[in-house]
N, C-alpha and C positions, 0 to 999 in steps of 0.2 A: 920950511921952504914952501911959500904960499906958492911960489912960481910952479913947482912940483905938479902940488896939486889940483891946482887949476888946468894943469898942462891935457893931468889926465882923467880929469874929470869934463876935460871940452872932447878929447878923444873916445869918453865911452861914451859921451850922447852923442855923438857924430855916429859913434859905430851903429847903434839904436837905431839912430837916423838914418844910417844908410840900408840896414837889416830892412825896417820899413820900408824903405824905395826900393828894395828889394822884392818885395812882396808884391807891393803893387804893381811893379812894372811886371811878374807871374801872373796875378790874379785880375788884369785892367781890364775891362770890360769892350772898350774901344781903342783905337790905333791911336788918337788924342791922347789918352789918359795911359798907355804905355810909353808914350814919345816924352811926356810932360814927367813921368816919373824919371825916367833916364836923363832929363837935363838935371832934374834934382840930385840924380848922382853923381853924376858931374860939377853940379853946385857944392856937395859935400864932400865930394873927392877935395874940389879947391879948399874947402875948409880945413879939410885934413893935414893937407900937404902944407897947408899956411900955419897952422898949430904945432905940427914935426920942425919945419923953418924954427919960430920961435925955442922949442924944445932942445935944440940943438943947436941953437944960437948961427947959424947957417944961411944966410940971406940968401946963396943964389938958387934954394927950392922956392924964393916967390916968385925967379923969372917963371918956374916950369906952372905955379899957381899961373899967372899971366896968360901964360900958351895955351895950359887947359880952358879957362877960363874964356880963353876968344873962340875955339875952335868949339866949344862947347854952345856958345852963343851962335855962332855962323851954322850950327848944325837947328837948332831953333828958329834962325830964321827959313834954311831952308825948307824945313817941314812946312812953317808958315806958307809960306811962296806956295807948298805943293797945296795944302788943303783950300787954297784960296783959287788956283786953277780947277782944282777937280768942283769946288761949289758953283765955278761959274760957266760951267762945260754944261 
């Protein structure tokens, strides 16, 4: 069962992946570099949740990848918006 295996073998470096963005979003040095980690979990939350879909042959966990995935972007822009006002104050 390639499908198997691949299934969980994209799930444990996801999990890796997110243990990392974990870390960094503990250990970031600046509000940047924790804001940037957290979209990455959110970026791998969607990968996850998109890997379970497939795993479970279930299409409508890609709406909930979708939802994540905008809400997760609008949340990056807004930080943008914010560091762009506070650099020009």
């Amino acid at each position: 069962m390639l499908v198997t295996e691949a299934t969980i073998l994209a799930l444990a470096m996801l999990s890796v992946a997110l243990f990392l963005a974990l870390v960094r979003l503990a250990r970031g040095p600046s509000l940047p570099d924790q804001v940037i980690a957290l979209d990455l979990m959110g970026t791998i939350a969607v990968g996850i949740i998109t890997v379970y879909a497939i795993a479970t042959q279930q299409p409508v966990f890609l709406d909930v990848a979708i939802v994540l995935a905008l809400i997760a972007f609008l949340g990056t822009v807004a930080f943008a918006r914010y560091v762009e006002k506070r650099a020009s104050s």
